[in-house]
VOGU-3710 file (C-alpha; in Angstrom, 3 decimals, decimal comma):
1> xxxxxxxxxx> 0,711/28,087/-17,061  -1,839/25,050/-17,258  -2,917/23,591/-13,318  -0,600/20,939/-12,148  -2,857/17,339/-11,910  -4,469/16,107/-9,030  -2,127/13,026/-9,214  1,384/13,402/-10,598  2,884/10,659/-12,438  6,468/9,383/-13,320
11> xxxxxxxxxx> 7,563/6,039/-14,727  11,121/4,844/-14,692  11,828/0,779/-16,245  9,450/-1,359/-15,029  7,857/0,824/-12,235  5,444/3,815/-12,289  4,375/6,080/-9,466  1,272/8,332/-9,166  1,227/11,012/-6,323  -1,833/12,145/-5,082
21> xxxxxxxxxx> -1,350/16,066/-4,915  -4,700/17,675/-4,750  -4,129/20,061/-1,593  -4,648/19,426/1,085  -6,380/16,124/1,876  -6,153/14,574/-2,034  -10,462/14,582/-2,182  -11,849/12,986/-5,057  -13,699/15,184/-7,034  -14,079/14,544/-10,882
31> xxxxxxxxxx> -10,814/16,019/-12,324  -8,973/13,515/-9,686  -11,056/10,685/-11,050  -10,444/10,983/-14,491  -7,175/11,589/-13,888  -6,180/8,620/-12,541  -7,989/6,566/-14,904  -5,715/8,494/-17,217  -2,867/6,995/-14,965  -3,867/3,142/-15,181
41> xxxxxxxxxx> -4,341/3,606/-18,793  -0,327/4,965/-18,993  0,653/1,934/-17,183  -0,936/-0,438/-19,308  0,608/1,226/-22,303  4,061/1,408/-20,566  3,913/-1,936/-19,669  4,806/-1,489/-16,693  5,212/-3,933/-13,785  4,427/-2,024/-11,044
51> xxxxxxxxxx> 2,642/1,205/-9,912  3,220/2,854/-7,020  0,350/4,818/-5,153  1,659/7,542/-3,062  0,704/10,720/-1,622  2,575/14,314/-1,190  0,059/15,418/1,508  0,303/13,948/4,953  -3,532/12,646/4,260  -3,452/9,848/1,644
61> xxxxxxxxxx> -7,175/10,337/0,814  -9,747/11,839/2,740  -12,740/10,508/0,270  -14,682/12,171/-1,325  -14,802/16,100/-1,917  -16,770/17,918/0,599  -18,006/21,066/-1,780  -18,985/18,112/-4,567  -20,924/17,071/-2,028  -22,698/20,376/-0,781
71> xxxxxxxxxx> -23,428/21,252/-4,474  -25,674/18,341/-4,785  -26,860/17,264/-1,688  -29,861/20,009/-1,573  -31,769/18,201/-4,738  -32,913/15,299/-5,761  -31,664/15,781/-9,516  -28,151/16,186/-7,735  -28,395/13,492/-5,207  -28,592/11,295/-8,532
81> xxxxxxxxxx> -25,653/12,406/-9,755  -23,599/12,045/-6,853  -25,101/8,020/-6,970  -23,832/8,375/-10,833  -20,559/9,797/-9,653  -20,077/6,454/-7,256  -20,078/4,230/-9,801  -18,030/6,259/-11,956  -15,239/5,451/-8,984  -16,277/1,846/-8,536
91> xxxxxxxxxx> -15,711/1,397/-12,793  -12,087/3,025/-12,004  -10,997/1,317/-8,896  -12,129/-1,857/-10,384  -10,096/-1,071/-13,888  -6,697/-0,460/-10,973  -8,052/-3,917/-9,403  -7,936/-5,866/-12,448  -5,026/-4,641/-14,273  -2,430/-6,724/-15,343
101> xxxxxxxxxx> 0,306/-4,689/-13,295  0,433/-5,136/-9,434  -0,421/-2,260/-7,676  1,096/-1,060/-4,132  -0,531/1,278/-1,981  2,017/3,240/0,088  -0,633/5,128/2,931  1,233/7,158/4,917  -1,466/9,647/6,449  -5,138/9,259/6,820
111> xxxxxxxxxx> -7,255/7,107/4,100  -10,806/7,482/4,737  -13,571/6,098/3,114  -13,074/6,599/-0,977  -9,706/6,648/0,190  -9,712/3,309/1,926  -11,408/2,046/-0,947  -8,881/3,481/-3,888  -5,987/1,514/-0,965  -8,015/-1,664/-1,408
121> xxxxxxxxxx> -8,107/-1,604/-5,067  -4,535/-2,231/-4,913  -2,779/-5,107/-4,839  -0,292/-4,774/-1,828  -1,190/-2,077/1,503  1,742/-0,933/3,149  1,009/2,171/5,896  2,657/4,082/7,875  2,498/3,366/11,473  0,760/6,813/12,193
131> xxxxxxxxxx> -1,641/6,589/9,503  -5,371/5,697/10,275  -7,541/3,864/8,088  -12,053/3,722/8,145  -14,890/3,269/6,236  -16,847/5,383/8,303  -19,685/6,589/6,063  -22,728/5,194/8,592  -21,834/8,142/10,988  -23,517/9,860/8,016
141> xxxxxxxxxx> -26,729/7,997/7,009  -24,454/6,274/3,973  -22,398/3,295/3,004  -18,755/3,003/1,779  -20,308/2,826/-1,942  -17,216/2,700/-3,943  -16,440/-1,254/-3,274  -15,327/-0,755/0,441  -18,068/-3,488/1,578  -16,722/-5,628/-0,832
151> xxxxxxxxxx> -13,448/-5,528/-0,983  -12,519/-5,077/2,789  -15,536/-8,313/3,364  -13,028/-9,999/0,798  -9,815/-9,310/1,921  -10,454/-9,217/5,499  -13,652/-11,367/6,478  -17,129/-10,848/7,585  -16,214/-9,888/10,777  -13,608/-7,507/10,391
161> xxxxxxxxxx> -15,345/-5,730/7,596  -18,368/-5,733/10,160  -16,305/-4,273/12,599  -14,899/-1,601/10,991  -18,187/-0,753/8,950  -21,109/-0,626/11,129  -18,787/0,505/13,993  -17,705/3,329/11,802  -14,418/2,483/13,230  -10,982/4,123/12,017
171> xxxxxxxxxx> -7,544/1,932/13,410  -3,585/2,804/12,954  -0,976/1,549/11,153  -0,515/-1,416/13,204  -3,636/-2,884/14,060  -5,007/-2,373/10,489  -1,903/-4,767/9,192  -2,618/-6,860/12,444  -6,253/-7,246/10,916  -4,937/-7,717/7,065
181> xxxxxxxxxx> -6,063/-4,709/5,868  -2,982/-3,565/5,031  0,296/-5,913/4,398  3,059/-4,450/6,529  3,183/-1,298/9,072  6,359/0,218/8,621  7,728/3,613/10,285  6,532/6,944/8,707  10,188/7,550/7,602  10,295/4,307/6,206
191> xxxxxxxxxx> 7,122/3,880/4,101  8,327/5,184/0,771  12,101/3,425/0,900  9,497/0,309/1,654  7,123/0,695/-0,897  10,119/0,897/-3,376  11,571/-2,248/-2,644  8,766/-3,909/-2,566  7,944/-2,485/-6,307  12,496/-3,221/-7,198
201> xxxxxxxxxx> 11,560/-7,055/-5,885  8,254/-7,122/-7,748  9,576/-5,719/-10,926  12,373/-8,079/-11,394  9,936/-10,812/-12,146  7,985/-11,387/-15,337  5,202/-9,426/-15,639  3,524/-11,793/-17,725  3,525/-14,500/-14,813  2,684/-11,595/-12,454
211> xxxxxxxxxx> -0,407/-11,035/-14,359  -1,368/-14,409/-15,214  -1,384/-14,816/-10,996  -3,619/-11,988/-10,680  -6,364/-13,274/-13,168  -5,991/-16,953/-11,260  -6,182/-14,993/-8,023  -9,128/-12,522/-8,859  -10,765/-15,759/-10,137  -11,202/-17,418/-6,381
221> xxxxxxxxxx> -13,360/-14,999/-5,549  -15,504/-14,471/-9,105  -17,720/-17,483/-8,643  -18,548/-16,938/-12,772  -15,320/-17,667/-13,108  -13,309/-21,281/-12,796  -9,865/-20,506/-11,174  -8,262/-24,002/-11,680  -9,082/-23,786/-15,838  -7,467/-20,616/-15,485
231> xxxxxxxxxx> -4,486/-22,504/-13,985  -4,306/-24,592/-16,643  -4,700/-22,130/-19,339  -2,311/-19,465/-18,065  0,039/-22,146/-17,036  0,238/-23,700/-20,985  0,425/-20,201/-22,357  3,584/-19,306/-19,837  5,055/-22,477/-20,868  4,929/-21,552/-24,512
241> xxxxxxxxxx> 7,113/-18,244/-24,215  10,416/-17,830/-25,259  11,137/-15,849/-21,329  9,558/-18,725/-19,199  11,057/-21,222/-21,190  14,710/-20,080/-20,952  13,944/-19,126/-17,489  12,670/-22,630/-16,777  15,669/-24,304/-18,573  18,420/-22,332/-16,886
251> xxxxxx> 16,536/-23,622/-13,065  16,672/-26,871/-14,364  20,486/-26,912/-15,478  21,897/-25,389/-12,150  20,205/-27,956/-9,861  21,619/-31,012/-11,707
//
């Protein structure tokens, strides 16, 4: 019998869910990567509105695999490859940011550095009030290399991502929505009947409009990129479909 994945996947109508299941803390090791690059490619072929990231463990993610690391920490040679391996999880987490489904990450245990990072690749954070959330890579000597400067500086601010980064600090449920970096803080035995209606509300609108908001969104903080064109263009191609236009007409018609 073949290994089960490190991230189990299901899709059913417009929303998909991958499960992190590598026992027991879901580390990221190479398999896990590739894997759920695998994943984001399914959706996008699905078409798919919405993904769902869950775990099966109590830990969401605890980063990045610990024996990965102590196989190439004691040479130089190796110590390149783990630099390689970091951008090989920036390319992925930036292919989940940028996809044209919305993504909601549903944290209900620990996400700690790579994990962190994979939660802020996603479009929506809800977490469990128990969970804890931290970049804390500078108790180590390192930095949270797989977009976590960027993206929490983004989402957050300066000074939040400040706090939490060079104060290798790690926060629960509640004050990490209280500080934006997640959306909501719900009770453990609530998170996953959250995170599904969430993805039921999200589905039930276009998922062409969805995505053309997440290009116009993305764009605000590109500066190659000019957001308002973007309006314009995504709003003229909407406006040109047979769904938005019926969709349009029948608003119009029930509020003469």
């Amino acid at each position: 019998m073949p290994p089960l994945p490190p991230i189990a996947f299901s899709s059913e109508g417009q929303i998909a869910v991958a499960t992190l299941d590598r026992a027991p803390v879901n580390a990221i090791d190479e398999a896990w990567l590739a894997r759920l690059d695998e994943i984001v490619g399914l959706v996008e072929q699905q078409a798919a509105t919405v993904l769902i990231l869950r775990s099966a463990a109590r830990v969401f993610c605890a980063g990045a695999d610990l024996a990965l690391m102590r196989s190439r920490f004691a040479t130089e040679a190796g110590r390149s490859r783990m630099v390689a391996f970091v951008g090989d999880i920036q390319r992925v987490y930036a292919r989940l940011e940028s996809a044209g489904f919305v993504s909601i990450a549903a944290i209900g245990g620990a996400a700690l550095g790579g994990g962190l990072e994979l939660a802020l690749a996603c479009d929506l954070r809800v977490i469990a009030d128990t969970a804890r959330v931290g970049l804390p890579e500078a108790r180590l000597g390192l930095l949270p290399g797989a977009g976590g400067t960027q993206r929490l500086t983004r989402i957050c601010g300066e000074a939040v991502a400040k706090r939490l980064i060079l104060g290798a600090e790690v926060v629960a449920g509640p004050e990490a929505a209280a500080l934006g970096i997640a959306h909501w803080s719900v009770p453990a035995d609530a998170l996953d009947a959250r995170a599904r209606s969430l993805a039921e509300g999200i589905a039930a609108l276009p998922a062409a409009a969805l995505a053309a908001c997440k290009r116009c969104i993305g764009a605000a903080g590109d500066p190659r990129l000019d957001g308002y064109a973007l309006e314009l263009s995504g709003t003229a191609r909407l406006l040109a479909s047979d769904d938005t236009q019926e969709r349009v007409r029948k608003f119009l018609e029930e509020r003469r």
